[in-house]
N, C-alpha and C positions, 0 to 999 in steps of 0.2 A: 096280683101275682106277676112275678117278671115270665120275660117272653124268654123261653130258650132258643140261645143261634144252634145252630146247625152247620155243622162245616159241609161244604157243599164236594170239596177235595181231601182224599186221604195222604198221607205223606211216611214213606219210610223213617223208622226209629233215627235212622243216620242222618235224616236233614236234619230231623226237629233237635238230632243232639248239634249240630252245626252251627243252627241258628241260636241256640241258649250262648247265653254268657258260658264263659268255659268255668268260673268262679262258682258260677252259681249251680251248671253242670256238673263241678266235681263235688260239691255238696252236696248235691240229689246224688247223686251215685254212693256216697260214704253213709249217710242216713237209710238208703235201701239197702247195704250190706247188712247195718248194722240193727236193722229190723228182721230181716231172713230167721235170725235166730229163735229171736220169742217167735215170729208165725208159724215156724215148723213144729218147736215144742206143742204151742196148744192144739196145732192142727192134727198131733203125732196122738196126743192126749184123746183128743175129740177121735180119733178114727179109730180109738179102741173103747169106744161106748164109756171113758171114764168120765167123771166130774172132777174138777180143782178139788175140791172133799173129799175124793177118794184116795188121791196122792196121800201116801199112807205114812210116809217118815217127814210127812208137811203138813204147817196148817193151809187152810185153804188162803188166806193171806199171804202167806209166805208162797204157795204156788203162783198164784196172782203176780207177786212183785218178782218171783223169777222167771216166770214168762214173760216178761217186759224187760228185763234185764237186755243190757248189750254186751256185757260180759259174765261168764259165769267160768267156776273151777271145777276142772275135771272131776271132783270128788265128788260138788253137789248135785252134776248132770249124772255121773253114776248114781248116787242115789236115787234124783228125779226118774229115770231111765228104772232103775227097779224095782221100784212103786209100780212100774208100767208091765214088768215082769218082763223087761228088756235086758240086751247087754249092750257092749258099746264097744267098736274098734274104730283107732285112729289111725291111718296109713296114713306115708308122707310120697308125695309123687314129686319129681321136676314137671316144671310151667307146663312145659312142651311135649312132654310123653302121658301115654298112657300106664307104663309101670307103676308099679306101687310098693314101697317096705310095710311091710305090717309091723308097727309100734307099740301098740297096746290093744290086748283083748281082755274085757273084764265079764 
């Protein structure tokens, strides 16, 4: 069995992003965006006692591959979303503020 190291120093997020290649940096950062999506879904699923199976206007495959998805269409997260007996708003904010336009409530 291999031996585990052990860092013996911890180091702020901002060295360790300093020290990476910045190439290989801004790939690890685009790949964790673009996972956020499917972890919230299943995690959103899981926190209402549901199963893939129970998504209701899905088969349990088709929930599978759309929780993995890195993109999806506002139609079929409404739907996924009301399987859940949810609804869904989109606001749109500037970078820099906290305001928000409300753009869609379903």
């Amino acid at each position: 069995m291999a031996e585990t190291k052990v860092l013996k120093k911890t180091y702020p997020i901002s060295e360790l992003d300093a020290r990476m290649n910045p190439e290989v940096l801004a790939r690890a950062k685009k790949r964790a965006k673009e996972e956020s999506l499917n972890i919230r879904l299943s995690i959103l699923r899981e926190k209402y006692g549901m199963k893939q199976s129970d998504i209701s206007k899905f088969t349990q495959t088709a929930v599978s591959k759309l929780e993995k998805r890195k993109d999806i269409r506002i139609s079929t997260l409404i739907d996924y979303l009301d399987s859940l007996d949810m609804g869904l708003e989109i606001t749109a904010r500037p970078r820099n503020s906290t305001k928000k336009e409300l753009l869609l409530r379903v």
